[in-house]
VMD Tcl script that draws the C-alpha trace (Angstrom):
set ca {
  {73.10 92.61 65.58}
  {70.90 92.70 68.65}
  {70.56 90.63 71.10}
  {67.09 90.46 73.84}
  {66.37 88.27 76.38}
  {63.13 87.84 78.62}
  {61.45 85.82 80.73}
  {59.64 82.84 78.67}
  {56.04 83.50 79.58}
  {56.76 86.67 77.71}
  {57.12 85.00 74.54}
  {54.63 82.66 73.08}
  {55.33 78.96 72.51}
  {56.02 78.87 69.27}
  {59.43 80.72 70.00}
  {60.27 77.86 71.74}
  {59.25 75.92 69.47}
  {61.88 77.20 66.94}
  {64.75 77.12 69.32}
  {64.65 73.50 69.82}
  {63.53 73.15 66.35}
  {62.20 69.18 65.22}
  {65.82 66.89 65.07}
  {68.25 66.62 67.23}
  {69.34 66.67 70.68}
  {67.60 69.27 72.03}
  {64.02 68.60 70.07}
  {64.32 64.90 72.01}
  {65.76 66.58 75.22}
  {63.28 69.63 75.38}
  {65.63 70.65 78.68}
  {63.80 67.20 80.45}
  {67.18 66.07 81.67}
  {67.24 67.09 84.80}
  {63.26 67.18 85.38}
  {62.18 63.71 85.06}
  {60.91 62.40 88.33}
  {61.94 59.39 90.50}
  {61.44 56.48 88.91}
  {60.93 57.88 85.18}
  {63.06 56.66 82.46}
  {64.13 59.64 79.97}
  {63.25 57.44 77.31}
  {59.88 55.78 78.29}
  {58.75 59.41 78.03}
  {57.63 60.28 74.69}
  {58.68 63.89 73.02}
  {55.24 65.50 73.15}
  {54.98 64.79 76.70}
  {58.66 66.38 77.50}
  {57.34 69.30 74.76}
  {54.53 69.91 76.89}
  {56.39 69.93 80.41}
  {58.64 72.33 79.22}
  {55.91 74.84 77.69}
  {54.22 74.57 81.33}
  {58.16 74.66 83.21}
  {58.27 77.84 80.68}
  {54.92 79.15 80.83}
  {55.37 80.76 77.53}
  {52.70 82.98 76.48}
  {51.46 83.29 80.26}
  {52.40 86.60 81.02}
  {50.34 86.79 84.15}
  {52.08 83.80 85.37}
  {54.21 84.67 88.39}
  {57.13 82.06 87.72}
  {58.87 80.99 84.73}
  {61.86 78.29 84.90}
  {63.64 79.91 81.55}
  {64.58 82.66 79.18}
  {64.55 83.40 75.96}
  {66.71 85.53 73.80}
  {66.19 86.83 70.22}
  {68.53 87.61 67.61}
  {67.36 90.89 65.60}
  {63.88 89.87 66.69}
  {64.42 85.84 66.08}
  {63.88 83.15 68.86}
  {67.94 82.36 68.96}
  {68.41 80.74 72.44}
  {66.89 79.42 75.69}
  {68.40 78.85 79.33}
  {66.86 76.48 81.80}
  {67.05 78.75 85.46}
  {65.16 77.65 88.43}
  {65.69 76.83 91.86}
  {68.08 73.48 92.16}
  {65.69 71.70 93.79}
  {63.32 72.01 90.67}
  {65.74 69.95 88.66}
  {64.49 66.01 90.62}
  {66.90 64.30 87.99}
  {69.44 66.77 89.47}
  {69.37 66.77 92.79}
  {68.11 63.74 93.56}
  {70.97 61.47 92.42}
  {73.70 61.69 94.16}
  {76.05 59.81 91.66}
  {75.76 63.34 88.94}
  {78.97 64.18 88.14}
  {77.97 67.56 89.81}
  {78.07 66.01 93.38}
  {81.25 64.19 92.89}
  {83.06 65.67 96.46}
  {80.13 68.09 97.42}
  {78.62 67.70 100.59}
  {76.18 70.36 100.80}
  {72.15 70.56 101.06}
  {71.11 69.45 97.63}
  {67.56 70.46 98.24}
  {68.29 74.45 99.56}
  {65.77 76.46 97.71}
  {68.11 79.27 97.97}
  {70.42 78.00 95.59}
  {69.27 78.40 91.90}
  {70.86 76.29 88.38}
  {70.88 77.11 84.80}
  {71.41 73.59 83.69}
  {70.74 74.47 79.69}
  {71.71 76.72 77.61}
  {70.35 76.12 74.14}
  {71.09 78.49 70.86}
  {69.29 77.77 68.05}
  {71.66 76.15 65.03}
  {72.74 79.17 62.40}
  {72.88 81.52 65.02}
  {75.88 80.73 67.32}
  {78.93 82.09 67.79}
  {77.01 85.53 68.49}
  {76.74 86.09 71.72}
  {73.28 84.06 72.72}
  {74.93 82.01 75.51}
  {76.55 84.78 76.83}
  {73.60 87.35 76.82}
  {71.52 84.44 78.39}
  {73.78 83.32 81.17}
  {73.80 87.38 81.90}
  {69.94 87.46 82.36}
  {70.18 84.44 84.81}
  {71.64 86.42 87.03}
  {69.44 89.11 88.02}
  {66.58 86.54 86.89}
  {67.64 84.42 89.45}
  {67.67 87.03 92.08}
  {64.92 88.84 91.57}
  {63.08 85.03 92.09}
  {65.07 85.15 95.48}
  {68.40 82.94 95.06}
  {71.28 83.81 97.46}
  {73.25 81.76 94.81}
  {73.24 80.59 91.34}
  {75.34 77.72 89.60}
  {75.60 75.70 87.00}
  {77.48 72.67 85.09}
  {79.59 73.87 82.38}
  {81.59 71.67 80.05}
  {85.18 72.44 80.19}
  {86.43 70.75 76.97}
  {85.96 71.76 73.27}
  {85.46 68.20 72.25}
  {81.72 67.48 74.08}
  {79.90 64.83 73.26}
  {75.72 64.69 72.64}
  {74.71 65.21 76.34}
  {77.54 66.96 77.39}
  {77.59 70.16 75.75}
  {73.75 71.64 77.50}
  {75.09 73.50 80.01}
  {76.98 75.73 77.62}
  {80.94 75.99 77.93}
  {82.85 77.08 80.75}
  {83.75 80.74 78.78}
  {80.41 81.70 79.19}
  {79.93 81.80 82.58}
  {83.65 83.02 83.26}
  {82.88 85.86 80.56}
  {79.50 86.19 83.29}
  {81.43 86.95 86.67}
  {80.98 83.42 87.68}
  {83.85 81.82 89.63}
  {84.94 77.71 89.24}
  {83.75 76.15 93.03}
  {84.56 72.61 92.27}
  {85.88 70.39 89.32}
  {84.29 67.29 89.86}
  {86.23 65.74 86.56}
  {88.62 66.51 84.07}
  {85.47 67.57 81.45}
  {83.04 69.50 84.18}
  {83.39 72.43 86.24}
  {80.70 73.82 89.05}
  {80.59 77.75 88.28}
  {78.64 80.05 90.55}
  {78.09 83.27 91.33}
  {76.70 85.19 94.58}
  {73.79 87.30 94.80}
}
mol new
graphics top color blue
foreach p $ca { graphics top sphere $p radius 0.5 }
foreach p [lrange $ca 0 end-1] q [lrange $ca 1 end] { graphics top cylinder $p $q radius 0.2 }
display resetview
C-alpha cells in the first residue's frame, strides 16, 4: 500500500471528482462550508456552482498556478483523499461568524493571514482506515509553511459518534498522530488542534 499526496493543481479535476464522488455529504458539501460568503445561504447555492468553486479554490490541473487551497492523496495511484488548507481568513463562513463553535472563548485576530486551517479532510468511501487522513494532515504541514503560515489549526471532532456535518475535519487522532497539540476545547464534541511552524 502506498500512499502520495500533492498539491491539487498537480492533479487534474477529475481526481477530485472521484474523491467526493456523486451522493452524499461531501458531493453536496464540495468543502463549501466554510467558503460561502456573507450573506449566502449554503443551500440557495446549487452543487455545480460549489463543484466549480472548489476546482478554482483547488486549481486542479493548473500546475503553473502559484496557490492551491488543498491536497490530494492517492492510494496505489487512486484519488483516495482531499484536505481543505489555506490561510484562515480564506474560510469567510469561518471566520466571519463569531458564534462557530471554534470561537467559543477565543479572543484572538480571526482575520491574521499568518494563521492557516485545514477545515476538511475527505477520504474517499472503500478506502479508509488506511492512513489517508493521516498522510494528508502530514502534508498540511510543510504545505502550510512553505505558503508562509507561522501557525496551522484546525477543528477536529473529538467523539466517535459524529453526526453528517460534524465529522469534515477528520478526528482528533489524526492530528495528535501529526504533532499537533489541543489549544482549546470549545465543547464536549470539538477540539482546536494546532501546530507551530
Amino acid at each position: 500500500m502506498s500512499i502520495t499526496t500533492a498539491p491539487a493543481n498537480e492533479v487534474p479535476c477529475s481526481a477530485l471528482d472521484a474523491i467526493f464522488g456523486t451522493r452524499g455529504g461531501a458531493a453536496e458539501c464540495r468543502c463549501q462550508r466554510y467558503r460561502l460568503a456573507r450573506g449566502e445561504a449554503f443551500g440557495n447555492t446549487p452543487v455545480e456552482v460549489r463543484a466549480e468553486r472548489l476546482r478554482e479554490q483547488a486549481a486542479c490541473g493548473d500546475a503553473d498556478s502559484p496557490r492551491t487551497s488543498g491536497l490530494v492523496a492517492h492510494l496505489d495511484g487512486e484519488p483516495a483523499g482531499w484536505c481543505a488548507v489555506a490561510p484562515r481568513s480564506a474560510y469567510e463562513g469561518l471566520v466571519r461568524n463569531a458564534n462557530r463553535t471554534a470561537w467559543r472563548g477565543r479572543h484572538e485576530d480571526r482575520l491574521d493571514p499568518d494563521v492557516w486551517a485545514i477545515t476538511c479532510l475527505l477520504t474517499r468511501p472503500g478506502m479508509r482506515g488506511q492512513g489517508v487522513a493521516r498522510a494528508l494532515a502530514a502534508a498540511a504541514v510543510p504545505h502550510a509553511r512553505s505558503g508562509g503560515a507561522r501557525r496551522l489549526e484546525a477543528y477536529p471532532i473529538t467523539v466517535p459518534d459524529a453526526t453528517w456535518g460534524e465529522e469534515h475535519p477528520g478526528p482528533l487522532s489524526v492530528y495528535l498522530d501529526g504533532g499537533f497539540e489541543v489549544v482549546h476545547r470549545p465543547s464536549k464534541r470539538r477540539a482546536v488542534v494546532a501546530i507551530d511552524l
